[in-house]
N, C-alpha and C positions, 0 to 999 in steps of 0.2 A: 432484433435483439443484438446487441454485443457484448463479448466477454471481457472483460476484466480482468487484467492479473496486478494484484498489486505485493510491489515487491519493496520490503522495510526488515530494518532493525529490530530485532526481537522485542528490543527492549521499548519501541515506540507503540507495542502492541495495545496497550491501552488506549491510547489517541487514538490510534485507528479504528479502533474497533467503537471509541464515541462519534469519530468521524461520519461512519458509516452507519451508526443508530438515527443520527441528528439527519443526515440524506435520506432517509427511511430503507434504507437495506435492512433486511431481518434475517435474512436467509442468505449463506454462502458456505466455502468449501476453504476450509483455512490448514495449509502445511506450516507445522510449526518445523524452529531448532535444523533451518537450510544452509548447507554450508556452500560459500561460491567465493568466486573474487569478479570484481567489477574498478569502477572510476576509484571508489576509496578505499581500497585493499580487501584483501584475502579477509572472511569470518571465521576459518576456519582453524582453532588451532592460537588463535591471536587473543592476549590475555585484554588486550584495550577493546575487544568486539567479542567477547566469549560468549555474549548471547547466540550470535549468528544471525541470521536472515529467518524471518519467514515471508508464503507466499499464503495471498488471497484471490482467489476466482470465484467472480461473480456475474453471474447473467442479468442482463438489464435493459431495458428499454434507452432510445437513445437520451431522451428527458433525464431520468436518474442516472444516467449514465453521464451526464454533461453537470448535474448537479456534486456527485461523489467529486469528480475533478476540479471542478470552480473549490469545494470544499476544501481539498487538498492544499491547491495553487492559494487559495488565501492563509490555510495555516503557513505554506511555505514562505509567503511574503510575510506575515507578522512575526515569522521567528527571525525573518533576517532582517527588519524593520530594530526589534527588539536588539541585536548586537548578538542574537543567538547564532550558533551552527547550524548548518541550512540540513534540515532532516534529510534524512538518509531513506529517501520515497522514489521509488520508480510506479507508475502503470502505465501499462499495456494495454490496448486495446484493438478488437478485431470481429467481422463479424462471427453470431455464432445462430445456427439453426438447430432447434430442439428439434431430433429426429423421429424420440418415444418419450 
């Protein structure tokens, strides 16, 4: 298994969350309303990002795990295909072992 962390714009939380229906994830651990600064500035506080960040972790096999990401990497390509802004998506992945 590996863990997941996906890290997005509050405000892209829709897509994600279809993202992840359509890879068949059903089940995961969502922090909403995170505030940080990274590559495209502070969320914190900034009226042009007042959503803020949130974070998703998700355990998964390597299969669904390589699928949520192809998933991702193709909305990423069709948004910058399209003359869109390249969303605002980090994940993270690493392994992880259920203990209990």
């Amino acid at each position: 298994m590996d863990m997941l962390m996906i890290v997005f714009r509050t405000a892209l939380k829709e897509r994600v969350h279809e993202l992840l229906r359509t890879s068949g994830v059903m089940a995961y651990t969502e922090f909403p309303q995170i505030s940080g600064t990274g590559q495209s500035g502070t969320t914190e506080g900034s009226s042009f990002y007042a959503g803020g960040n949130s974070v998703i972790l998700v355990s998964l096999d390597p299969v669904q795990r390589d699928t949520v990401a192809d998933s991702v990497k193709t909305w990423i390509a069709e948004a910058q295909h399209a003359g869109w802004v390249k969303p605002a998506i980090r994940i993270f992945s690493w392994p992880c072992i259920q203990l209990i």
